[in-house]
N, C-alpha and C positions, 0 to 999 in steps of 0.2 A: 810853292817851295816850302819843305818840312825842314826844320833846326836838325842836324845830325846828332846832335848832343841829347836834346830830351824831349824833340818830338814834333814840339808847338808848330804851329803853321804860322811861317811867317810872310808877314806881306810883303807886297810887291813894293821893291825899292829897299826895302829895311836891311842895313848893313850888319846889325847884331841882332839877335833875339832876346827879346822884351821880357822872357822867362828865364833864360840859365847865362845873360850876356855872352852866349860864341856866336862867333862872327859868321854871318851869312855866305860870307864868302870859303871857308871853310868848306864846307856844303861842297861848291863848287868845283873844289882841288881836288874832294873827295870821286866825286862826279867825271874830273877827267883823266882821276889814277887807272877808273875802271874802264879809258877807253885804250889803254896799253895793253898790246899783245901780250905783255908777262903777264900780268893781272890775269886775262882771260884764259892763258896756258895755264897756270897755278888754280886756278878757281875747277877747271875741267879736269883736272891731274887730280886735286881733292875728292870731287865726287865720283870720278871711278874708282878712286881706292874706296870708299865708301862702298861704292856696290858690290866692288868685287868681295872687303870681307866680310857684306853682308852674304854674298850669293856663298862665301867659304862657309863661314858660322853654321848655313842653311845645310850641307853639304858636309859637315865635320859631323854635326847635331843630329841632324834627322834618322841616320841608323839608332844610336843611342836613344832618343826617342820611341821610338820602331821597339827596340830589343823591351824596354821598360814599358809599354804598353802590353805586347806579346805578353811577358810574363806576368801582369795585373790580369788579361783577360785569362792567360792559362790558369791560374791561381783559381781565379774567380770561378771559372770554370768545375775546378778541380773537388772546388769545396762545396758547390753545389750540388756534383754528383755524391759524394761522399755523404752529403746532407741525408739525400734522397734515399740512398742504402742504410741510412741508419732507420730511416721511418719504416723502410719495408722489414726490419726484423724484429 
């Protein structure tokens, strides 16, 4: 078992940790917050809101991206040929 506070590994039996004094037991409450259904609905609710304004971000973004690319390669394009015409006269 790991202190919840700052990390240490604490042994077996040890009521507080020997590094930050919290109580081992602590640990524990923590341990059976997460075996409650709201816990686990709240924990699953968070990371689909996560994916989904990652999948929007991806989905707002990417045209804009697209359009700003286009016009760097057009450009790029554009000044290369231009280039090329001026050598030929």
């Amino acid at each position: 078992m790991f202190c919840f506070k700052c990390g240490k590994k604490l042994l077996d039996g040890e009521s507080y940790c020997q590094n930050c004094g919290a109580k081992a037991q602590d640990y524990d409450v923590l341990k059976q917050v997460q075996k409650y259904p709201l816990f686990k609905i709240i924990t699953t609710i968070t990371i689909a809101l996560v994916i989904l304004f990652a999948i929007y971000g991806i989905i707002i973004a990417l045209p804009w991206i697209l359009l700003v690319l286009g016009i760097s390669i057009g450009v790029a394009i554009a000044m290369s040929i231009m280039k090329n015409r001026k050598k030929q006269y």
